[in-house]
N, C-alpha and C positions, 0 to 999 in steps of 0.2 A: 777120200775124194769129197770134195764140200761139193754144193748146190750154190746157185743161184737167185737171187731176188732183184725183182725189177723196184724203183723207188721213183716215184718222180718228186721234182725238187724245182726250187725257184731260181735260177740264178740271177742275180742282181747285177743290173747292167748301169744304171745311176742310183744313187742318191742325193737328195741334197733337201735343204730347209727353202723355204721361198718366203717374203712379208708381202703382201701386198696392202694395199689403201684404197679404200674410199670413200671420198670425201664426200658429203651434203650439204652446202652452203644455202642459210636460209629460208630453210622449208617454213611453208608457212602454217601455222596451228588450226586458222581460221576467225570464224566470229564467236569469239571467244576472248574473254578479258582478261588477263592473266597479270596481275601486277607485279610490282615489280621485285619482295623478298618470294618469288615464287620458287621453284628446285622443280626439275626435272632427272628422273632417275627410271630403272628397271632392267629389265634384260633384250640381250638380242643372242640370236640363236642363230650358228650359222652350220650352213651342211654343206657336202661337199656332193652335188649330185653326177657329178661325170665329169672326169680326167681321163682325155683321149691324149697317148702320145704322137707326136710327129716329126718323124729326122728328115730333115731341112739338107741342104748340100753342105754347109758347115756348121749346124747348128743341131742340137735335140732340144726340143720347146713339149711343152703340154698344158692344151688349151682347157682350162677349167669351168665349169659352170656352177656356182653356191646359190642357195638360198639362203636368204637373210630373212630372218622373223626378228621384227621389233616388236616388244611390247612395253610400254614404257607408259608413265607417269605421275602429270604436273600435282607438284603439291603446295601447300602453302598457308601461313595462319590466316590470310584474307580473303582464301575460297571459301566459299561455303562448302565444295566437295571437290575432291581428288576428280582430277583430268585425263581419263584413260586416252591413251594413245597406242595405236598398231597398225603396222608398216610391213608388208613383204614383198622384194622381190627378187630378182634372179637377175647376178651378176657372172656378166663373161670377164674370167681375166686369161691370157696367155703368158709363161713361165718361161724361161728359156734356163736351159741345164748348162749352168759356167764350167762345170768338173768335166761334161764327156765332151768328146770332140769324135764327130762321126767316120771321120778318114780315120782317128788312132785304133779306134774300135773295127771297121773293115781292114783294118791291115791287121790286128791281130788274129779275126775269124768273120769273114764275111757276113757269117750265121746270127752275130753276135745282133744285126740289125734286122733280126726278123722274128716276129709276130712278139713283140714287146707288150706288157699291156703295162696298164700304172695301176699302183697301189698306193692310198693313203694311208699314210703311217700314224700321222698326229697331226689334228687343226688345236687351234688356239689362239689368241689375240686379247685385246684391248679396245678400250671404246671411249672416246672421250665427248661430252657432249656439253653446248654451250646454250644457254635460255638466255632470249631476248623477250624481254616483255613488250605487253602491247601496250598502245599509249592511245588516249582518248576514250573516247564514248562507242559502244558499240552504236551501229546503228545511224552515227554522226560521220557528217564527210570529214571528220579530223582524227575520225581510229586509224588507228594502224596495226597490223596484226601479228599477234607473237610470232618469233620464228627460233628455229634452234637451230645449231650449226652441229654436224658431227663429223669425226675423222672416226674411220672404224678400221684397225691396223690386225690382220689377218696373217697366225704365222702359218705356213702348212708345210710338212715334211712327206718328201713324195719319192716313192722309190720305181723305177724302170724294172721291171722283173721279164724274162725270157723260162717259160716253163720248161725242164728239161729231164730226160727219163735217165736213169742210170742201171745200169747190172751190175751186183755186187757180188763178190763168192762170201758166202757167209759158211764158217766152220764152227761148230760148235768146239771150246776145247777138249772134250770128251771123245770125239771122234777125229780126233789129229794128232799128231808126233810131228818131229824132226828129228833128226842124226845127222851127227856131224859124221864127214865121210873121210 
């Protein structure tokens, strides 16, 4: 006679990859002269601080919230010194799951739509960023101020899990047989 083990285990109720964007058109650098072979480069860091899911009457969605850390820059052979730049804040985006469909899921196990949490699987992305130099005189009513434009393309892979306990008979083969009868 075997024994018993309780397990619990995750069962995965979606996945899928999601991209989102966002865009920053024309931030401006300030008073600061930056001409015009100048390069702007560096890192941005993004996190993923809270994925709550939400089943909708025909839809599964989960509302995201990331931090973004920019640290970034200007450089150029006509600075006299590298231009530090950093930027943080916290973007909402919402997800909407194209694979589940929340009736095909209740008609297979009512259960199937309860107490769901989300897990991030993988963030990752791209970042592309454009410098516009400044023109004029600081200080002169004919400057104008650098600005840089970025698209920042965020992929995240996000799974729906439902925690679930199981009992298993575990037999050791040392304490089992079978006969054929």
């Amino acid at each position: 006679m075997g024994f018993c083990e309780k397990f619990k285990v995750d069962r995965v109720i979606c996945d899928e990859i999601f991209y989102v964007t966002d865009l920053e058109e024309n931030v401006e650098i300030g008073e600061i002269e930056v001409p015009s072979n100048s390069d702007i480069s560096g890192n941005v860091n993004v996190t993923v601080l809270n994925c709550e899911p939400f089943i909708g009457v025909d839809q599964i969605q989960a509302n995201l919230e990331l931090m973004v850390q920019k640290e970034l820059t200007i450089s150029g052979t006509n600075l006299a010194m590298d231009i530090p730049l950093e930027f943080a804040e916290r973007l909402p985006f919402t997800v909407t799951f194209r694979k589940c469909d929340p009736d095909n899921l209740e008609d297979i196990d009512p259960d199937l739509l309860e107490d769901i949490v989300c897990q991030v699987v993988r963030v990752d992305g791209f970042d592309d960023i454009t410098l516009t130099p400044s023109s004029g005189n600081v200080g002169q009513d004919d400057f104008v101020s650098a600005t840089f434009t970025e698209e920042l393309t965020i992929m995240i892979k996000l799974k729906l899990t439902q925690e679930r306990q199981l009992n298993l008979a575990l037999c050791p083969p040392k304490n089992q047989f079978e006969v054929d009868v």
